[in-house]
Backbone bond lengths (Angstrom), bond angles and torsions (degrees), N, CA, C in turn:
res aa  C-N    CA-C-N  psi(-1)  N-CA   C-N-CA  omega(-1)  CA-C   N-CA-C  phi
1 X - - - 1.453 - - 1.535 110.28 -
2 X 1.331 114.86 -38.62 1.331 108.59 -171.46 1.619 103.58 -69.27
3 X 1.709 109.11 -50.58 1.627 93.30 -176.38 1.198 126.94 -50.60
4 X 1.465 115.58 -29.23 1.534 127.35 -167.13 2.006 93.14 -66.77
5 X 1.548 114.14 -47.36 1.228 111.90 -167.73 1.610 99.91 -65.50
6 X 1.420 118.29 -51.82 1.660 109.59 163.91 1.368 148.13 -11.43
7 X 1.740 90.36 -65.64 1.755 115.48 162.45 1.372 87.59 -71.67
8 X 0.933 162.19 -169.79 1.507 173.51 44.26 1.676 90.58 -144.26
9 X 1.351 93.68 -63.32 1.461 97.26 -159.23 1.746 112.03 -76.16
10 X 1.204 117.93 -7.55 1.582 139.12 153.03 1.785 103.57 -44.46
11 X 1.277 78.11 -78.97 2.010 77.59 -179.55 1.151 121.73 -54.23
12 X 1.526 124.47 -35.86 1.404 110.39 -169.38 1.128 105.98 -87.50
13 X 1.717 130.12 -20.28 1.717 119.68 146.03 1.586 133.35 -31.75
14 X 1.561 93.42 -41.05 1.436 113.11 -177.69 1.716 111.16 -71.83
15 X 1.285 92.71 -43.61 1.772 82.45 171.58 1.527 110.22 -89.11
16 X 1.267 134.68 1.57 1.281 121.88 178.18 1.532 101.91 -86.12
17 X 1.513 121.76 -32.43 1.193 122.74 166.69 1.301 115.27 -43.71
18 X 1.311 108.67 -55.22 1.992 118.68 -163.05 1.287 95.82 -59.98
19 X 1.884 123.20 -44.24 1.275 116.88 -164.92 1.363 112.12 -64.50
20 X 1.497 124.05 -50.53 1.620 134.91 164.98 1.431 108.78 -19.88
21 X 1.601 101.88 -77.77 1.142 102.84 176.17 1.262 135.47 -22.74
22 X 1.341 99.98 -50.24 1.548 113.56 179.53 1.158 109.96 -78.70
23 X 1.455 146.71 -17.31 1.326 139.54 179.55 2.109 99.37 -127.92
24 X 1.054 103.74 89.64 1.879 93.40 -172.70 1.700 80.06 -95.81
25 X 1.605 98.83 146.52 1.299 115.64 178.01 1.536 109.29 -96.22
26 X 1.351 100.36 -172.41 1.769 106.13 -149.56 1.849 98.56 -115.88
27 X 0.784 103.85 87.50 1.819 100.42 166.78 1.629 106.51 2.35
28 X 1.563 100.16 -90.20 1.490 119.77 -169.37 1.260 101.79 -15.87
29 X 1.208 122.26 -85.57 1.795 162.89 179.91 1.716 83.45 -28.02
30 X 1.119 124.31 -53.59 1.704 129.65 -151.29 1.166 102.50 -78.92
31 X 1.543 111.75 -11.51 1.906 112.50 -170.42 1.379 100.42 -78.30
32 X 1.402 118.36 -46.78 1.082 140.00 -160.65 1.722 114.32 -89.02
33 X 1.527 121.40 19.02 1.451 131.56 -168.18 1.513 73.02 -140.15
34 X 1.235 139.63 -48.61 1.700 121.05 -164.63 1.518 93.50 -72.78
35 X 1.233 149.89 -35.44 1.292 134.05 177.48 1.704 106.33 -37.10
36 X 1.325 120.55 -27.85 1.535 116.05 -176.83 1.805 99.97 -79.76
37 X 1.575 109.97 -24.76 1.543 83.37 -178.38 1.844 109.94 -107.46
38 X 1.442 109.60 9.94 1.866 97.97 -176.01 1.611 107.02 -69.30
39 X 1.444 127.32 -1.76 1.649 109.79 167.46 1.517 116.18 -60.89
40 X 1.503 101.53 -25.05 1.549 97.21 178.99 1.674 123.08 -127.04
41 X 1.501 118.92 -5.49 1.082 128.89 128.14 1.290 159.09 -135.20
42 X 1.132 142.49 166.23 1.364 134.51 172.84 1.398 141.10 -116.74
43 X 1.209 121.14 133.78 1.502 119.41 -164.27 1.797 114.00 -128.18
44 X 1.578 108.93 121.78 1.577 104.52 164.21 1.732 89.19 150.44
45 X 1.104 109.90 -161.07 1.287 125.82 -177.39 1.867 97.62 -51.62
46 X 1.791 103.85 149.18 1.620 89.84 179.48 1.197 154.49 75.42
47 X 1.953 79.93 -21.88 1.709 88.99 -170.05 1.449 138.27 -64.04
48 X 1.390 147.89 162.72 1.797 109.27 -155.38 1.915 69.62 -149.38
49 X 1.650 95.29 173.62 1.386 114.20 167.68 1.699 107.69 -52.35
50 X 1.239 106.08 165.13 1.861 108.87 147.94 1.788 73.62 -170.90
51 X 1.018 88.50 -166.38 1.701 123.02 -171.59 1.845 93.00 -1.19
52 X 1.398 115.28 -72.24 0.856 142.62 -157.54 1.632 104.50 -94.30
53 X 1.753 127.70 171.67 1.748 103.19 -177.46 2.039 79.71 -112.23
54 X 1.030 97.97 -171.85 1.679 127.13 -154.66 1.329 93.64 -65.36
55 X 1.065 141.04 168.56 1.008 158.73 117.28 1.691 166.13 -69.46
56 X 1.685 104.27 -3.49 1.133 148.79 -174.52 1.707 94.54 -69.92
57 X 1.877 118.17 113.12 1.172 116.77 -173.74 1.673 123.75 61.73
58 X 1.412 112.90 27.88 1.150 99.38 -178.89 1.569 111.28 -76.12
59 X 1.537 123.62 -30.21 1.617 117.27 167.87 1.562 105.97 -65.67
60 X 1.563 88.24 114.93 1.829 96.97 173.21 1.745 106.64 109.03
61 X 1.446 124.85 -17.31 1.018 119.00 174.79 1.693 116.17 -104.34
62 X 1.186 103.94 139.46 1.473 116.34 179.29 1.640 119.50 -50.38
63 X 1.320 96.93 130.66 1.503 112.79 -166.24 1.743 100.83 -64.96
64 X 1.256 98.89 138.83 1.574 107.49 167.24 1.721 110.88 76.78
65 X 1.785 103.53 37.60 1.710 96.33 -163.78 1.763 111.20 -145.68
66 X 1.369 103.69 32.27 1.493 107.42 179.93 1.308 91.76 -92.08
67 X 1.681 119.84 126.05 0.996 139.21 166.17 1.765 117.77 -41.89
68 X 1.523 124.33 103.12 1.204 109.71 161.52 1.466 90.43 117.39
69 X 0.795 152.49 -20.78 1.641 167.52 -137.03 1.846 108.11 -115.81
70 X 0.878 116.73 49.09 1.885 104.74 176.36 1.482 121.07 -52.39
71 X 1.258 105.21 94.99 1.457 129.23 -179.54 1.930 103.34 -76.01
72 X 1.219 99.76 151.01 1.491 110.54 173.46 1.125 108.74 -53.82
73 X 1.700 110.74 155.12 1.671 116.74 179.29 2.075 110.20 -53.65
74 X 1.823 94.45 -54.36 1.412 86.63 -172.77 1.587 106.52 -77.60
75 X 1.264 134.38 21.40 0.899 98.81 147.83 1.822 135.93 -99.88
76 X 1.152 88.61 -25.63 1.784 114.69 148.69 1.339 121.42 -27.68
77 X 1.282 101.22 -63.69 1.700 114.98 -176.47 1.842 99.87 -69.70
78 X 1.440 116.90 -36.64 1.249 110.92 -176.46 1.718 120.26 -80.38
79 X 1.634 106.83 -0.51 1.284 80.48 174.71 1.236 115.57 -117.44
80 X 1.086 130.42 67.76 1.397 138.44 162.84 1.725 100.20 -110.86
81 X 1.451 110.32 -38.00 1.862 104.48 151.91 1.238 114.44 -34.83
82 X 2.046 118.70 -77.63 1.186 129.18 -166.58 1.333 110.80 -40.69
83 X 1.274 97.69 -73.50 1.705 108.44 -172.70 1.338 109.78 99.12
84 X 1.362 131.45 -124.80 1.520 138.23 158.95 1.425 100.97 -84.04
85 X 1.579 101.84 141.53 1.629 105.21 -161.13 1.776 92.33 -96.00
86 X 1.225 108.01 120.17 1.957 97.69 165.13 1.439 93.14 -118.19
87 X 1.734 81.31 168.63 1.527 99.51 -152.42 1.472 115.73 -40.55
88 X 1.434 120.48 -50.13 1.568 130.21 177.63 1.397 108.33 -20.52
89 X 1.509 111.93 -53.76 1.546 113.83 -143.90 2.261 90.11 -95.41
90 X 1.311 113.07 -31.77 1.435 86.38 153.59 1.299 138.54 -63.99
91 X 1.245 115.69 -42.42 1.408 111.66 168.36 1.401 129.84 -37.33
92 X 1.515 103.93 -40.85 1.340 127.17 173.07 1.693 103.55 -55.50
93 X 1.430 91.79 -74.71 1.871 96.34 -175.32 1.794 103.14 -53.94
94 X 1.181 134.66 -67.31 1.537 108.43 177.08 1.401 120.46 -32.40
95 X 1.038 139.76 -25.19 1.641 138.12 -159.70 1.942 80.94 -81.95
96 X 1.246 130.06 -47.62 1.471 127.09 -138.54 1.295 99.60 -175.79
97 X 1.771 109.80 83.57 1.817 97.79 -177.07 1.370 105.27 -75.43
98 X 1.588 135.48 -44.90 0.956 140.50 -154.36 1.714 100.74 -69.97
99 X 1.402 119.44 -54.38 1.581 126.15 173.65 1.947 109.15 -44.42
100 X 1.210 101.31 -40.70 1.431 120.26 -170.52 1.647 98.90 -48.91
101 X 1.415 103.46 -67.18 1.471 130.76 -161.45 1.345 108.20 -68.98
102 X 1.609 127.28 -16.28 1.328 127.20 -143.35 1.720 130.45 49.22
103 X 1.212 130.87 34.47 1.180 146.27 -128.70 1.408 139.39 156.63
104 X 1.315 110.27 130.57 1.675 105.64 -174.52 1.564 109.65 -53.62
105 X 1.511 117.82 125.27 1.390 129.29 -170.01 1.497 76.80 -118.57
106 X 2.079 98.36 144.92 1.502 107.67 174.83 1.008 107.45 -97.15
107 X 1.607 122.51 13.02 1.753 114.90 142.98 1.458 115.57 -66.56
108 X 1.330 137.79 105.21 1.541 139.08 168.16 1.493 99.56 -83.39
109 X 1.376 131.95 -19.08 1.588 116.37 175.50 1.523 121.01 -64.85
110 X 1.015 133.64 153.11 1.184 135.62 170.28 1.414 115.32 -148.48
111 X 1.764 114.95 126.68 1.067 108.33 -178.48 1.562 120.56 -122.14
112 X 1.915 105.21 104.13 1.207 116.32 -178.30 1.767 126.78 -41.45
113 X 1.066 115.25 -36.73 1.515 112.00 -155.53 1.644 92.21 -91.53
114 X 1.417 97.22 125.59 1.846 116.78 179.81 0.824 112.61 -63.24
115 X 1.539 140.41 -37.97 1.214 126.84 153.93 1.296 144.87 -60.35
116 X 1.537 108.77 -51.36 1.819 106.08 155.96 1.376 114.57 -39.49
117 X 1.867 126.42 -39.77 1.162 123.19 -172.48 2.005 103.29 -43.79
118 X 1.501 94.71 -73.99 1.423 132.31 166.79 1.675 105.12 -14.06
119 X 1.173 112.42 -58.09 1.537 105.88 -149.29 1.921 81.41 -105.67
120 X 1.551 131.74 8.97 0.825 110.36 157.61 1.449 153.73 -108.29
121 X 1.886 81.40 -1.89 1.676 114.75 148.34 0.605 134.82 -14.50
122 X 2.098 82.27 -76.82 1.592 120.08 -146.26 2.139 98.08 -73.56
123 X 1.490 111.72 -15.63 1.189 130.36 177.21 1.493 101.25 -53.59
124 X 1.584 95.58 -79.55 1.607 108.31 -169.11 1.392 117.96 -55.19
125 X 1.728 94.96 -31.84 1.653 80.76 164.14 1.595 143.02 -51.40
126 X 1.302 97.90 -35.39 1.393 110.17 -179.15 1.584 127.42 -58.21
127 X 1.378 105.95 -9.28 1.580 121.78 -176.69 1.721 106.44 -95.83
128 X 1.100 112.73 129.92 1.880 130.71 156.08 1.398 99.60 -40.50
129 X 1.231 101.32 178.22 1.873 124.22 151.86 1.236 103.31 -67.11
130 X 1.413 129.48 -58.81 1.625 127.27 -168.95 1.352 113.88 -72.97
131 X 1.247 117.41 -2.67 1.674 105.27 174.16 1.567 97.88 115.73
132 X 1.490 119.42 -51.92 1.335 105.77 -179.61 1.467 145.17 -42.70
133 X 1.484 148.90 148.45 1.006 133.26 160.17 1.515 123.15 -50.42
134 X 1.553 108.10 169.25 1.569 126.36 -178.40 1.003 109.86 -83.99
């Protein structure tokens, strides 16, 4: 059961990728959609845990691994799935962290609209590990 849930959830990465692809979001636009998430985190120079852990380099960094940050079990257990998160597979987890993860994620926000998802990526992407810009 689990592999079958594995492969399953393989492909629908794979098409969430293709879909990204096809719609890459806009920085600018993305600054202004993370204002909905800085109550619970923060990203750039400095940035520290609160509710949520940092965000600085999260495209490309391994799921479930900001130093200091005690993340939920399933999400723990789920990221040896993730692996290094690229953009696709956040987009994915904003739509539905807990569905994402298989598991109650202590993100309860969820942000429906595919494009805010998109252009709020394409935001976080733009940040290093250290906070700096790209």
């Amino acid at each position: 059961m689990q592999r079958l849930l594995t492969i399953a959830s393989a492909a629908f990465i794979g098409l969430a990728a293709q879909a990204y692809a096809q719609d890459a979001g806009d920085p600018a636009a993305g600054e202004s959609v993370f204002r909905k998430c800085q109550a619970c985190h923060a990203i750039g120079e400095g940035a520290r845990n609160k509710v949520g852990p940092q965000l600085n380099g999260i495209v490309g960094r391994e799921a479930a691994s900001v130093e200091g940050y005690k993340y939920s079990k399933p999400a723990v257990e789920h990221a040896s799935v993730t692996g290094p998160w690229d953009e696709a597979e956040i987009v994915e987890y904003l739509a539905d962290p807990s569905a994402f993860i298989g598991g109650r994620s202590k993100m309860a926000f969820k942000l429906p609209n595919e494009k805010e998802r998109a252009d709020v990526v394409a935001y976080l992407a733009t940040f290093n590990e250290d906070g700096t810009t790209k």
